[in-house]
TORPA-4810 file (N, C-alpha, C, O; in nm, 3 decimals):
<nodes>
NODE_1_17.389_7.587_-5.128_17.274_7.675_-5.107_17.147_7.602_-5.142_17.149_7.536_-5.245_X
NODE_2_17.023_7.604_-5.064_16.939_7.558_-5.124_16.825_7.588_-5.226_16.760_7.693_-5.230_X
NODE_3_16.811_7.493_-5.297_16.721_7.503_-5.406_16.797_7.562_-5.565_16.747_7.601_-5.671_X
NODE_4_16.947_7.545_-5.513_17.049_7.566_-5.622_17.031_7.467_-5.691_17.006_7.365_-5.627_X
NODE_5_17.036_7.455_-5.859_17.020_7.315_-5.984_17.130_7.268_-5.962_17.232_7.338_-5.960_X
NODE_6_17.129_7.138_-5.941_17.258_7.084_-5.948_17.146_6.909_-5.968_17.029_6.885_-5.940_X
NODE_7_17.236_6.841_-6.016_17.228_6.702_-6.090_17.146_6.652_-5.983_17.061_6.577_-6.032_X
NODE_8_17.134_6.659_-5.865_17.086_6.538_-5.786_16.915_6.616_-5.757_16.849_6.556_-5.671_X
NODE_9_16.864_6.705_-5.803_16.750_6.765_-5.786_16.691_6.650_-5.820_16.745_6.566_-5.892_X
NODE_10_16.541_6.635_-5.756_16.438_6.532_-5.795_16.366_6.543_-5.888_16.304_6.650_-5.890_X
NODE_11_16.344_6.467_-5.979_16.242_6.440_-6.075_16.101_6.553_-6.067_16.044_6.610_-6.160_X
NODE_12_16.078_6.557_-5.940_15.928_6.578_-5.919_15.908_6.690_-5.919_15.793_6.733_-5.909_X
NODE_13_16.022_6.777_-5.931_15.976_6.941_-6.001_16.003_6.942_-6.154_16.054_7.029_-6.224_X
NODE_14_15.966_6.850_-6.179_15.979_6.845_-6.350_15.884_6.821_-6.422_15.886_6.847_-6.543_X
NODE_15_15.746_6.747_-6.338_15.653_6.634_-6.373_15.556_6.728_-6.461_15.546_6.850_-6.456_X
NODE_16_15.502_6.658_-6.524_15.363_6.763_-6.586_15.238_6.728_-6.505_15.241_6.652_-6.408_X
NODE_17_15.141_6.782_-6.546_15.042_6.789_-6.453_14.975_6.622_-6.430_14.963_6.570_-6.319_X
NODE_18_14.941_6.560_-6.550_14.913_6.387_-6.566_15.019_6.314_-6.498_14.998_6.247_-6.397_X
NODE_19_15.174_6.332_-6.573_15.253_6.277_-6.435_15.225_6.302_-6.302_15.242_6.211_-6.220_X
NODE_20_15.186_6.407_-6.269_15.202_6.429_-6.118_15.070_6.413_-6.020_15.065_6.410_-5.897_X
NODE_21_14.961_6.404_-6.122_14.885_6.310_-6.050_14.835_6.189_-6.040_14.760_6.141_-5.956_X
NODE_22_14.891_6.137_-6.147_14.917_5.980_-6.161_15.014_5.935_-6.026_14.992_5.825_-5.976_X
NODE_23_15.097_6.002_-5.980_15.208_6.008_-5.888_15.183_5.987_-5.744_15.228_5.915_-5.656_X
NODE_24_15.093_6.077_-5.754_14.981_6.120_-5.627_14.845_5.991_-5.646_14.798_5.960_-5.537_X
NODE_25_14.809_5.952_-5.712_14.747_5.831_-5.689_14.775_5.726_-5.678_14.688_5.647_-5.640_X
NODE_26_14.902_5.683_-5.705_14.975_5.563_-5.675_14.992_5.604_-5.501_14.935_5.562_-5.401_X
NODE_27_15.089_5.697_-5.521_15.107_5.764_-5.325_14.981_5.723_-5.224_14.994_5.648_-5.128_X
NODE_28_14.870_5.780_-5.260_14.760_5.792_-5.179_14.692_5.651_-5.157_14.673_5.592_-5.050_X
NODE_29_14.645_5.590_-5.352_14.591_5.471_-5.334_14.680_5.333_-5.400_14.666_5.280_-5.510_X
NODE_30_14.766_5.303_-5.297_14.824_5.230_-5.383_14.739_5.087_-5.394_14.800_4.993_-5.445_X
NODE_31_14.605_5.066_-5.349_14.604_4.913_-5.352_14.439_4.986_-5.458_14.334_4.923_-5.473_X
NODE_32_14.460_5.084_-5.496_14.309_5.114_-5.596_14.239_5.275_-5.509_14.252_5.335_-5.403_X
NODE_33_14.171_5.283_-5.625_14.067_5.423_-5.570_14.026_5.418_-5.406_14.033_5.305_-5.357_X
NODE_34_13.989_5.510_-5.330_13.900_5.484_-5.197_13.804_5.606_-5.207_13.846_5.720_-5.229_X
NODE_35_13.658_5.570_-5.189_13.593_5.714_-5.204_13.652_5.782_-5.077_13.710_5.720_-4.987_X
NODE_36_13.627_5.940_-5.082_13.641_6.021_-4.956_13.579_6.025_-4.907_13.603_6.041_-4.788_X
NODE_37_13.442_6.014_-4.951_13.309_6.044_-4.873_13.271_5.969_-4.824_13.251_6.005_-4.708_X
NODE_38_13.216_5.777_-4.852_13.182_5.681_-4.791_13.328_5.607_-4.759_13.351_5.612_-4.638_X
NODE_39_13.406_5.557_-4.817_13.545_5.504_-4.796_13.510_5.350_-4.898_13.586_5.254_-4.896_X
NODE_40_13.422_5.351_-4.956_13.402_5.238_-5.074_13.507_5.260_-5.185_13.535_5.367_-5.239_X
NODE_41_13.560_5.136_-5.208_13.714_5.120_-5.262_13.629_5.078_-5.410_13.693_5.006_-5.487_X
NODE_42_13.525_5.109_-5.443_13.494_5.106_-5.589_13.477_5.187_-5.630_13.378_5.252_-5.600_X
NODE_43_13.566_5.227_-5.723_13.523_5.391_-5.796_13.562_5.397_-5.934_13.677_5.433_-5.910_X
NODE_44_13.559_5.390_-6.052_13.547_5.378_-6.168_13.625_5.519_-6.222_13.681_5.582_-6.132_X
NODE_45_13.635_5.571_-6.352_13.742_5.666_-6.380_13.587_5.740_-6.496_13.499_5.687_-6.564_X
NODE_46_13.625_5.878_-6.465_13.513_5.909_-6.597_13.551_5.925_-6.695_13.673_5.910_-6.689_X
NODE_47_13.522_5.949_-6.791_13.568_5.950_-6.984_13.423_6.045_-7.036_13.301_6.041_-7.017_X
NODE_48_13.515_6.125_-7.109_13.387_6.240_-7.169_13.309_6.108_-7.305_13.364_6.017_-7.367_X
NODE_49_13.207_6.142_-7.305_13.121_6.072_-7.424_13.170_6.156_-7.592_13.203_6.275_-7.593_X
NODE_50_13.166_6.096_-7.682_13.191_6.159_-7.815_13.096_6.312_-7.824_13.141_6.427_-7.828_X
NODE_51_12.959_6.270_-7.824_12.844_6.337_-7.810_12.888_6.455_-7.703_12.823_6.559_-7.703_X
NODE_52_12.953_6.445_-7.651_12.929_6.532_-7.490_13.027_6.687_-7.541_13.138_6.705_-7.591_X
NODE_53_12.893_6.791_-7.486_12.979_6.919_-7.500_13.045_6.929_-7.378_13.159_6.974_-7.385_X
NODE_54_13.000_6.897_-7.264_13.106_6.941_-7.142_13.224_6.812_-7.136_13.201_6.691_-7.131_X
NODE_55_13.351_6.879_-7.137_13.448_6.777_-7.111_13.418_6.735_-6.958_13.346_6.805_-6.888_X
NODE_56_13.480_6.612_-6.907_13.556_6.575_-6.785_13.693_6.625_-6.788_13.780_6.628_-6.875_X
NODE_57_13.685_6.665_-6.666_13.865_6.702_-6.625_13.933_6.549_-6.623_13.878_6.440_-6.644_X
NODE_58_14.056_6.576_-6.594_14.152_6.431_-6.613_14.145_6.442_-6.476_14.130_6.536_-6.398_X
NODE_59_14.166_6.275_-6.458_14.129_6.249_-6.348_14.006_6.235_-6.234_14.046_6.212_-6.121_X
NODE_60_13.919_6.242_-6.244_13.800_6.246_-6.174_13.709_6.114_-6.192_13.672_6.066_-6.299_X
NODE_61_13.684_6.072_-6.078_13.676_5.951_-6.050_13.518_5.920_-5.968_13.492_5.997_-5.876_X
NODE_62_13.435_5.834_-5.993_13.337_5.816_-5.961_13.298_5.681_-5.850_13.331_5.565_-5.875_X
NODE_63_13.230_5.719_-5.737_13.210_5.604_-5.684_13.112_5.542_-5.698_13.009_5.603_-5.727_X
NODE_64_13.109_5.413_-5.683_13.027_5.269_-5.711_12.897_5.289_-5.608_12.779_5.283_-5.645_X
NODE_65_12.933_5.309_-5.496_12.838_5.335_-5.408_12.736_5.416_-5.371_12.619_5.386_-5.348_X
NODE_66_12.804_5.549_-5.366_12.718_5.657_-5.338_12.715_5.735_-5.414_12.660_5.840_-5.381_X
NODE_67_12.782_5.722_-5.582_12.779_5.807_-5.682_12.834_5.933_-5.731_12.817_5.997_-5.835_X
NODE_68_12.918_5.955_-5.603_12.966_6.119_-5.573_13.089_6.071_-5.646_13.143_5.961_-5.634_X
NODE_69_13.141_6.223_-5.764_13.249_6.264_-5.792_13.411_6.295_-5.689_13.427_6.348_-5.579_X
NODE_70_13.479_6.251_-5.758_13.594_6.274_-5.625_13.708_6.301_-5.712_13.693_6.249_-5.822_X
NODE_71_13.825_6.371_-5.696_13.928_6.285_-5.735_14.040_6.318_-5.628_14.004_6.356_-5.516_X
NODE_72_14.180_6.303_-5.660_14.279_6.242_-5.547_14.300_6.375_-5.493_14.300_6.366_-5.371_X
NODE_73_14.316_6.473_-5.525_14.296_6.571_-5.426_14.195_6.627_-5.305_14.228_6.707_-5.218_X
NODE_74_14.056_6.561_-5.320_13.984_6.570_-5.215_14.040_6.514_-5.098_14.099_6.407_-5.085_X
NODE_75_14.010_6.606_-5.011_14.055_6.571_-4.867_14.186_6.564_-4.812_14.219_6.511_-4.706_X
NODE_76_14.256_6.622_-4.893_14.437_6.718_-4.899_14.420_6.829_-4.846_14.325_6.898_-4.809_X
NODE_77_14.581_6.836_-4.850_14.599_6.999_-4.831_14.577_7.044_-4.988_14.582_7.165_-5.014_X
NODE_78_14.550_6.941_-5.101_14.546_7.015_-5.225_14.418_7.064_-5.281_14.400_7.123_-5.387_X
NODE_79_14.313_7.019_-5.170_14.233_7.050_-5.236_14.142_7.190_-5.254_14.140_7.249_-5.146_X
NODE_80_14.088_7.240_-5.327_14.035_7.307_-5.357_14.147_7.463_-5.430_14.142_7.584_-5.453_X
NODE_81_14.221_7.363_-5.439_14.376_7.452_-5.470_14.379_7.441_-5.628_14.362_7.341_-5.697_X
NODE_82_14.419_7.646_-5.690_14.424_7.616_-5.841_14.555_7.632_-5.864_14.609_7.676_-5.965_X
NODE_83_14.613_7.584_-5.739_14.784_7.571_-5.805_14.812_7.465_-5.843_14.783_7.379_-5.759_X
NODE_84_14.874_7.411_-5.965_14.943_7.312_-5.981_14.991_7.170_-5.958_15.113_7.158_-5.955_X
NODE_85_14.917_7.061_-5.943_14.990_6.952_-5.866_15.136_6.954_-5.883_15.208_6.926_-5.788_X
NODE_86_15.179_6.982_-5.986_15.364_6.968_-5.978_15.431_7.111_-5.875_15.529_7.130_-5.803_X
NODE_87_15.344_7.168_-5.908_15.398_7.260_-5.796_15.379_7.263_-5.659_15.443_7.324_-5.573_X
NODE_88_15.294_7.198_-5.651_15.270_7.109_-5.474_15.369_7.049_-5.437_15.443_7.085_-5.346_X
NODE_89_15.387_6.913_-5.530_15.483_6.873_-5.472_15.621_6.923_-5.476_15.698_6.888_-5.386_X
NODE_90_15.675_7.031_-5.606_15.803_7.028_-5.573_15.773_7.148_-5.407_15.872_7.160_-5.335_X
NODE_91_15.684_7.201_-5.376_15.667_7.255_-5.254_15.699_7.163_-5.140_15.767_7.204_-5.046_X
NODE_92_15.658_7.058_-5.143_15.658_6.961_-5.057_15.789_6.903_-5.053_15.844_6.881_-4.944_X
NODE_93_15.842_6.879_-5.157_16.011_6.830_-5.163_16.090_6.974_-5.110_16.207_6.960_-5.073_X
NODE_94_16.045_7.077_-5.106_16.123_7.226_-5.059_16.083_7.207_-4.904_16.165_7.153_-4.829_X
NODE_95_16.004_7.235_-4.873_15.992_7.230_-4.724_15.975_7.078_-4.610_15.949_7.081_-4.490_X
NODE_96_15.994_6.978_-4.681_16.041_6.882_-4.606_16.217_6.883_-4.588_16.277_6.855_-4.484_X
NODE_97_16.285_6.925_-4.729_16.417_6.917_-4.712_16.478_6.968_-4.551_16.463_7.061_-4.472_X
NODE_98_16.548_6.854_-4.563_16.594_6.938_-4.370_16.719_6.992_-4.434_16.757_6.991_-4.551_X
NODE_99_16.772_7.042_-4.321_16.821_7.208_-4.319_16.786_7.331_-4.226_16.751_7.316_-4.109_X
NODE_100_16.799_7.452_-4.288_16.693_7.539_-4.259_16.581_7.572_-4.316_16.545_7.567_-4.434_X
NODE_101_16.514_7.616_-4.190_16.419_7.606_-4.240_16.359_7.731_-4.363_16.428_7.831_-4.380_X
NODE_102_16.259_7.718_-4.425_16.226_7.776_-4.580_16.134_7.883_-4.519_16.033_7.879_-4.450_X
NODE_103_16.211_7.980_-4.574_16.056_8.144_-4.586_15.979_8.118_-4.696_16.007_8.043_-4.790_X
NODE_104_15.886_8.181_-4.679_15.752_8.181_-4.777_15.832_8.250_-4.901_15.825_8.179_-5.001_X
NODE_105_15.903_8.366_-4.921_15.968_8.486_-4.984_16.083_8.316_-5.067_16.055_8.284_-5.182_X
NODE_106_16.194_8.236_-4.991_16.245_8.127_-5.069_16.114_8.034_-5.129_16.153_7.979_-5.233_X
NODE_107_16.014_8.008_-5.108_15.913_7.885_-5.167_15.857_7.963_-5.284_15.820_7.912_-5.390_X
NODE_108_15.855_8.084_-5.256_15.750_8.169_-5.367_15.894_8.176_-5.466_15.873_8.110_-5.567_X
NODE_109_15.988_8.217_-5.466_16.131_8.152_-5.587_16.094_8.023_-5.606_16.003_8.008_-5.687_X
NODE_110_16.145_7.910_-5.549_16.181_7.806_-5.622_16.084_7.750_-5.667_16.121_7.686_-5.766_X
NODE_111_15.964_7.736_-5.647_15.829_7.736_-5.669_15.750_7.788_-5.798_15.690_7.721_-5.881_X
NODE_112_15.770_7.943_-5.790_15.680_7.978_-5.911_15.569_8.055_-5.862_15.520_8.137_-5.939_X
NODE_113_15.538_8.046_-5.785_15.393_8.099_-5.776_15.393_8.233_-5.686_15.490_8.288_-5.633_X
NODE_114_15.288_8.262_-5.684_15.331_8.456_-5.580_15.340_8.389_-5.431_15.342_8.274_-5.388_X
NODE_115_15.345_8.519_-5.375_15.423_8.487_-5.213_15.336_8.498_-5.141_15.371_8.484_-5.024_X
NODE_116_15.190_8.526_-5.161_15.079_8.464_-5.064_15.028_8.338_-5.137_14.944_8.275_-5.073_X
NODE_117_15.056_8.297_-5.237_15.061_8.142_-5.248_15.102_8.028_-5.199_15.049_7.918_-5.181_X
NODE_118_15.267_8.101_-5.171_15.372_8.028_-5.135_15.328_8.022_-4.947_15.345_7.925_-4.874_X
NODE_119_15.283_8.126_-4.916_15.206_8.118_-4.751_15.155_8.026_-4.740_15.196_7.934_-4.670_X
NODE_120_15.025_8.026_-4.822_14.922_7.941_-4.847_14.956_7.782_-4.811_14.916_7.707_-4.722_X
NODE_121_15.082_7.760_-4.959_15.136_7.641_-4.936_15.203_7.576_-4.806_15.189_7.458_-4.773_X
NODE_122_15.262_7.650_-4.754_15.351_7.635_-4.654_15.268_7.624_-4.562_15.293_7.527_-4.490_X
NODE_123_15.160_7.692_-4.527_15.071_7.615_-4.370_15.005_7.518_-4.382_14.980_7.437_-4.293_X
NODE_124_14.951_7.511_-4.544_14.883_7.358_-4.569_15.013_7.244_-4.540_14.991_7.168_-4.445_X
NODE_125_15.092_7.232_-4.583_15.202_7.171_-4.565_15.259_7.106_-4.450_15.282_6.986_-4.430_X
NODE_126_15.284_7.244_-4.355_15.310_7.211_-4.220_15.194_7.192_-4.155_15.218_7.138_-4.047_X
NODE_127_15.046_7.218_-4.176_14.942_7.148_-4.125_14.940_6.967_-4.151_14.953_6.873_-4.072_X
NODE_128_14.924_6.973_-4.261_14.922_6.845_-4.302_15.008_6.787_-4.214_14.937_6.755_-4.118_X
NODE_129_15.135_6.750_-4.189_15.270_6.682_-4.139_15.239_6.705_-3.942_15.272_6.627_-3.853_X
NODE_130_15.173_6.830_-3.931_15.172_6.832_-3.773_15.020_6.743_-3.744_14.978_6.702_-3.635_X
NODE_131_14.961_6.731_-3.870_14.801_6.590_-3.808_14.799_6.474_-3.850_14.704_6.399_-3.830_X
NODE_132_14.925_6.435_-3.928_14.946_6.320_-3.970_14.913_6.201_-3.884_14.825_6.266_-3.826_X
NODE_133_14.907_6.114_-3.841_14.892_5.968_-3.734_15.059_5.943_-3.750_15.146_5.962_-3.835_X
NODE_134_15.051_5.894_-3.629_15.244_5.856_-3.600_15.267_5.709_-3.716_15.181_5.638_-3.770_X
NODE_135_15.371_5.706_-3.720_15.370_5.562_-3.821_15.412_5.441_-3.736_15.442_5.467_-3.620_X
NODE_136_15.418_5.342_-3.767_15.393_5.232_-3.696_15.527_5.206_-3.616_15.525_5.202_-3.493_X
NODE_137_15.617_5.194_-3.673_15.787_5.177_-3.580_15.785_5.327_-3.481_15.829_5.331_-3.366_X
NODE_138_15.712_5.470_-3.568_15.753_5.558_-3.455_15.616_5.527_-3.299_15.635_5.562_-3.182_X
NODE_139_15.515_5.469_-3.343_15.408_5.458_-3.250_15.505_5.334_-3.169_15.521_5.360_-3.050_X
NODE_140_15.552_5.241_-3.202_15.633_5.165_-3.098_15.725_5.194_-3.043_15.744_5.148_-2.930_X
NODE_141_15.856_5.317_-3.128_15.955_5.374_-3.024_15.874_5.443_-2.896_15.913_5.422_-2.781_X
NODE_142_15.759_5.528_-2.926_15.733_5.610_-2.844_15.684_5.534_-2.705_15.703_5.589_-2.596_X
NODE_143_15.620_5.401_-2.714_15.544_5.342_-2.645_15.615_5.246_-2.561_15.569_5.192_-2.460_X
NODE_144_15.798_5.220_-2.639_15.913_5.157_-2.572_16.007_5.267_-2.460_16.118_5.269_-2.408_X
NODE_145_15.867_5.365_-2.466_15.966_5.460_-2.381_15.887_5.534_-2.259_15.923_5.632_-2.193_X
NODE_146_15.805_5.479_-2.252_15.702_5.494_-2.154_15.742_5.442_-2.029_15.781_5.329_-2.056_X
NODE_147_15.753_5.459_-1.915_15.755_5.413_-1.782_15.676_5.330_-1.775_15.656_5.272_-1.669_X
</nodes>
């Protein structure tokens, strides 16, 4: 059955929130930061000052160039989202699993979160994956099959 515990479940519905976006920035940038806004690959990490009453959130990242705040969720399906990065992805490990396919009513269970959340998630999801760019071996099968 799916989304039953059994030993071979993945790591990544386990992660805490620092794991899981540490996770997601290796994923996204693996060769370093990229702004979203200009695409300048210098971006520095912020750190609250001793002095400072407003914290920085973890994670939030500054660019070299044009100065704008970012961090790895801009320009996702995660962004502007106050759900969870660990709960993204174990969303994302739920509805990629092949099989059958997942109701909103199963994502909002294995998930955690309410069932117009679990909506929510699920079209960002399958949005994301239906605008993706083809990947490079599938852009050559397709193009080895052309007349």
């Amino acid at each position: 059955m799916r989304g039953s515990a059994s030993p071979a479940r993945s790591a990544l519905e386990f992660l805490d929130e620092d794991a899981a976006r540490v996770f997601l920035e290796h994923f996204r940038w693996p060769n370093g930061p990229v702004c979203p806004h200009c695409g300048s690959a210098g971006a520095y990490r912020l750190h609250p000052k001793a002095s400072s009453t407003s914290p920085v959130r973890k994670g939030v990242l500054k660019c070299k160039a044009c100065r704008r705040q970012f961090t790895v969720t801009v320009g996702t399906a995660f962004e502007r989202s106050h759900i969870a990065l660990s709960q993204w992805l174990a969303a994302i490990r739920q509805v990629c699993e092949p099989g059958q396919a997942l109701s909103t009513y199963q994502l909002h269970k294995l998930v955690g979160v309410s069932r117009q959340s679990a909506w929510l998630m699920a079209q960002r999801i399958r949005q994301a994956i239906a605008s993706r760019p083809p990947r490079a071996h599938e852009a050559r099968r397709s193009a080895s099959q052309q007349p």
